[in-house]
C-alpha positions in Angstrom: 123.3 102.6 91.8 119.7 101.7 90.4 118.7 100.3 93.9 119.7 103.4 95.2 117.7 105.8 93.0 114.7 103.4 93.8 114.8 103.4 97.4 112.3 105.2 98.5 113.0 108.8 100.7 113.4 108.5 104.3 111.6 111.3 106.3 113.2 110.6 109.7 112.0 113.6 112.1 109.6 116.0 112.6 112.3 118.6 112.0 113.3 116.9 108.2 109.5 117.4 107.3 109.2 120.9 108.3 112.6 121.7 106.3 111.0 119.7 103.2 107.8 121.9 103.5 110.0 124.9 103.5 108.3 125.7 107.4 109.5 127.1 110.5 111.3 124.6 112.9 107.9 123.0 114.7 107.9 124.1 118.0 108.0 120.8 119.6 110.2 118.4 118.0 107.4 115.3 118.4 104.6 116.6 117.5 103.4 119.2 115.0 100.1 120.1 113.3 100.2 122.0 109.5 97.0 123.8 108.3 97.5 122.9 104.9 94.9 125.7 104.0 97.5 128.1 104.2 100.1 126.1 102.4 98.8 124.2 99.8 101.7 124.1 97.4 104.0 122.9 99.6 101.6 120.1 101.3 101.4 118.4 98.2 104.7 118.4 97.1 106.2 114.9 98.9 108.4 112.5 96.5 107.3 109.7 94.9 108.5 106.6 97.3 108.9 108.0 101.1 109.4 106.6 104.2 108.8 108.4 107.1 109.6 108.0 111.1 106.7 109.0 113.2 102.6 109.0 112.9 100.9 110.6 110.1 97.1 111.5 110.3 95.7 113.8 107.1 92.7 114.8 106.7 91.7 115.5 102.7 89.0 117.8 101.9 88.2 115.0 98.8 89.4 110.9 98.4 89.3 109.4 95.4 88.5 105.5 96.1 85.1 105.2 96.2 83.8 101.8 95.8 81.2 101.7 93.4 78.3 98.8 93.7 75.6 98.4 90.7 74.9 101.9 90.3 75.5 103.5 93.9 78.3 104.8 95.8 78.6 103.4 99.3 81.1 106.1 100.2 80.4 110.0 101.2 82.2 112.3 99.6 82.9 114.7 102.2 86.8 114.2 102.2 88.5 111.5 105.0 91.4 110.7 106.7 94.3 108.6 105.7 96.6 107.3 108.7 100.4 106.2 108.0 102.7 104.4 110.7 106.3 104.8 111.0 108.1 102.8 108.3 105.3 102.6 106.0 106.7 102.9 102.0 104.1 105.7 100.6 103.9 105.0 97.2 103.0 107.8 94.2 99.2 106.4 94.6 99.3 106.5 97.9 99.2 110.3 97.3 96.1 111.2 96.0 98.1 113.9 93.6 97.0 116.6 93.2 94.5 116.6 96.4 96.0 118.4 99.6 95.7 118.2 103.1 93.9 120.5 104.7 95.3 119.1 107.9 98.1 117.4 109.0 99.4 115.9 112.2 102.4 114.2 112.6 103.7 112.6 116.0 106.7 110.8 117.0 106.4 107.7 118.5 108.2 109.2 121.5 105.5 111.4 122.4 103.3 108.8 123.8 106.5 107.3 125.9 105.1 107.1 129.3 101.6 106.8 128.7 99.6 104.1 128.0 98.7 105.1 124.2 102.2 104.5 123.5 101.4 100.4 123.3 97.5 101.3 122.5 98.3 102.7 119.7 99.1 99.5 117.9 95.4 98.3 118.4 94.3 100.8 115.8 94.6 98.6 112.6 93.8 101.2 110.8 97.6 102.7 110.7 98.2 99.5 108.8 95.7 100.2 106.4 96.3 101.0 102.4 95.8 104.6 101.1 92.6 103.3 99.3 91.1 102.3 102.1 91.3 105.7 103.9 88.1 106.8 105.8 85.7 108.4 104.1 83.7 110.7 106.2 79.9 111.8 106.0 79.4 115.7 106.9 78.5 115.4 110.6 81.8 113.1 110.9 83.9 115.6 108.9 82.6 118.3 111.8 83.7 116.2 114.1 87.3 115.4 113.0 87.7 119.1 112.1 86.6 120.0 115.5 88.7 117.7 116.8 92.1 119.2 115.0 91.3 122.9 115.8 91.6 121.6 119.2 94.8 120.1 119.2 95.7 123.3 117.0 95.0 125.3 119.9 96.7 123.9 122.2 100.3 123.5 120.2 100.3 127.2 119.7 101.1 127.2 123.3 104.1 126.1 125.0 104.2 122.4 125.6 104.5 121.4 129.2 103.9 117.9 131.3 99.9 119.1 131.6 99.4 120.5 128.2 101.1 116.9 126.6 98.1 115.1 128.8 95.8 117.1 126.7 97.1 116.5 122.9 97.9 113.0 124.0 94.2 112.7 125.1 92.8 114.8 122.3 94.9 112.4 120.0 93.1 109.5 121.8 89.7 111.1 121.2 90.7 111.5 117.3 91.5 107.9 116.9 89.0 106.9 118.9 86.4 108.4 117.0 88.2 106.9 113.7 87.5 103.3 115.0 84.4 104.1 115.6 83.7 105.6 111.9 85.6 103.1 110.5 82.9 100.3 111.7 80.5 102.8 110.3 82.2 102.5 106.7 82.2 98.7 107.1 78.4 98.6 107.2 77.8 101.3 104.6 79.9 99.0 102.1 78.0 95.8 103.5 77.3 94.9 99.9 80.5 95.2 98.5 81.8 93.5 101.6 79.4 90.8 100.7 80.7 89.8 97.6 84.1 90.0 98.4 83.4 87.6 100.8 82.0 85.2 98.1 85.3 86.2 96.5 87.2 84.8 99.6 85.7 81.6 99.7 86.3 81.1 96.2 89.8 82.4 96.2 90.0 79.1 99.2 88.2 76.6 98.0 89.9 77.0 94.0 93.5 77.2 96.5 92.4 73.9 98.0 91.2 72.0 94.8 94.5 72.7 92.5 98.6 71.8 93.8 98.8 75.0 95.9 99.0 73.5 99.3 101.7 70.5 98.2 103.2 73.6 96.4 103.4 76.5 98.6 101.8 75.0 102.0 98.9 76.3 104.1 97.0 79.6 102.6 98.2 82.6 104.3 96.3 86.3 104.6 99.1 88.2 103.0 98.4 85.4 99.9 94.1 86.4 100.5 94.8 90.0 101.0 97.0 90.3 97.3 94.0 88.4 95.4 91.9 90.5 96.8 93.6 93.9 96.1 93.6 95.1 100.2 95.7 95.3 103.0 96.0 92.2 105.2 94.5 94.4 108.5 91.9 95.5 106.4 90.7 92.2 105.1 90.3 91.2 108.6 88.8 94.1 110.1 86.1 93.9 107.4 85.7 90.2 107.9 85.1 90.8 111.7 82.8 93.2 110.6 80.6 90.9 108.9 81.2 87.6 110.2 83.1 87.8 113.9 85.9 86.3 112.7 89.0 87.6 111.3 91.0 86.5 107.9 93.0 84.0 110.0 90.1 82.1 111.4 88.5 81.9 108.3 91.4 79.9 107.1 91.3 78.0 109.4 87.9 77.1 109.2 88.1 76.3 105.5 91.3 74.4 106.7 88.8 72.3 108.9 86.0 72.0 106.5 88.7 70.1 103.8 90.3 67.9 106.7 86.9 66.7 107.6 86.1 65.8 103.9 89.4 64.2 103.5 89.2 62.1 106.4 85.5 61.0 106.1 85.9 60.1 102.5 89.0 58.7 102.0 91.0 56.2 103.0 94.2 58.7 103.8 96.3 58.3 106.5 96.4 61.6 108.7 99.8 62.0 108.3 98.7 62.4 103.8 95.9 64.7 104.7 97.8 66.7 106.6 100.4 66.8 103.4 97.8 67.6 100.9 96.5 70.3 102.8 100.0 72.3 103.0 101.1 71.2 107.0 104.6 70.8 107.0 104.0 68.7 110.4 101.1 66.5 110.4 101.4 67.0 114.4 100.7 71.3 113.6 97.7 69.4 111.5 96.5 67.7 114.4 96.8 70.0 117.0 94.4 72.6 114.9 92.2 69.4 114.2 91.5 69.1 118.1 91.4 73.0 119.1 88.6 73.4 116.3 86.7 70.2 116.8 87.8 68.4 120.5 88.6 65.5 118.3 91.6 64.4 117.0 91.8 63.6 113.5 92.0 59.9 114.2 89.4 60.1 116.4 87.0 61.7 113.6 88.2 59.5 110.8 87.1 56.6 113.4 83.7 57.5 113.9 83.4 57.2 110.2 84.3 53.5 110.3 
């Protein structure tokens, strides 16, 4: 019964929002956009824990989240957009209580069937993204994204049809489109907070590697780097590629490298032990990273030592 009363609330269609909201039916049962400027009570009242089953894009006229650095801000202030996938637990943080929408566009995956945004759509990491790392937007963005929903709020006020879906589904394209690219934008305005959690990172790998954590609990993983660093997995990497080309995986790997080559230059380890003491379950996994990294094989390294 406690499990029960914990689970979060599952918000399966389009049609179970709009009855939550106390709204109309949406006229298309995939896609809908609420003006929460007209509704703000009932935009702001979702439970606790939910879960729901299609796309959800808000835009907030004010984010809390800011990341403060010595004594600026590295974030505008101008509100920003949040972006939830389908099956996504939304948490009471996740929230921002007490700070509607002022708009809100929800799709079903089966809108995009048939088109090619229907598989693109998992290259946005950005649906994968916490609540805290929403996009904050300068003024001329915020213009821009607003723009952008009045536009598909226009043309849902009209009946849907084969040629009007091209234009949502294109107009939907444009808005994500220009989230990616605003999103790079917010990677470079918190270069300096980036920076040091980058130091962080390194730390967080090297004081993994110096202690019983590999023999323990094997090879580092970026769900293990993403909790130590309070962030989302796809965040952590999107920000590493940011500043360094490579994402949190890589870097792993690299750091994997870096202590092989220690181990077998300094010690008299077999490959098989080094492999072991740096969390491989296979030493044969070990070696075949060894030689994608380097074009040596372990054995041939540790040789060129001798």
């Amino acid at each position: 019964m406690k499990k029960e009363e914990n689970s979060p609330q599952k918000i399966a269609s389009l049609s179970d929002a709009h009855q939550f909201f106390d709204l109309p039916k949406p006229k298309h049962p995939l896609v809908s956009l609420l003006n929460g400027r007209d509704m703000q009570a009932e935009l702001c009242k979702l439970p606790q824990h939910h879960v729901l089953g299609f796309y959800k894009i808000s835009y907030k006229p004010k984010l809390s989240g800011q990341l403060k650095y010595g004594q600026s801000y590295y974030d505008f202030d101008d509100g920003g957009l949040l972006f939830i996938s389908p099956g996504q637990v939304i948490g009471n943080n996740d929230n921002d209580a007490g700070v509607c929408s002022e708009y809100t566009l929800l799709i079903h995956p089966d809108f995009f069937l048939g088109y090619p945004l229907s598989k693109n759509i998992k290259q946005y990491g950005f649906f994968s993204y916490s609540t805290n790392e929403a996009l904050h937007l300068s003024e001329d963005e915020k213009a821009t994204i607003i723009e952008i929903f009045k536009m598909i709020e226009n043309e849902l006020r009209s009946r849907i049809d084969d040629f009007s879906q091209d234009v949502v589904i294109s107009q939907i394209e444009l808005l994500l489109n220009y989230a990616n690219l605003f999103y790079k934008r917010q990677f470079v305005t918190r270069k300096a907070v980036n920076n040091d959690l980058l130091q962080k990172l390194e730390e967080i790998l090297d004081s993994y590697f110096s202690g019983e954590s590999p023999l323990n609990q094997g090879t580092p993983t970026v769900q293990y780097l993403s909790e130590k660093l309070n962030m989302s997995p796809s965040y952590l990497s999107d920000m590493l590629r940011s500043l360094t080309g490579q994402n949190a995986q890589q870097h792993i790997h690299d750091k994997l490298i870096e202590k092989a080559k220690e181990k077998l230059s300094t010690t008299n380890l077999s490959v098989s032990e080094i492999a072991y003491e740096l969390g491989f379950e296979y030493s044969q996994s070990f070696s075949k990273l060894f030689k994608t990294k380097t074009n040596l094989s372990p054995l041939e390294f540790k040789r060129s030592f001798n």
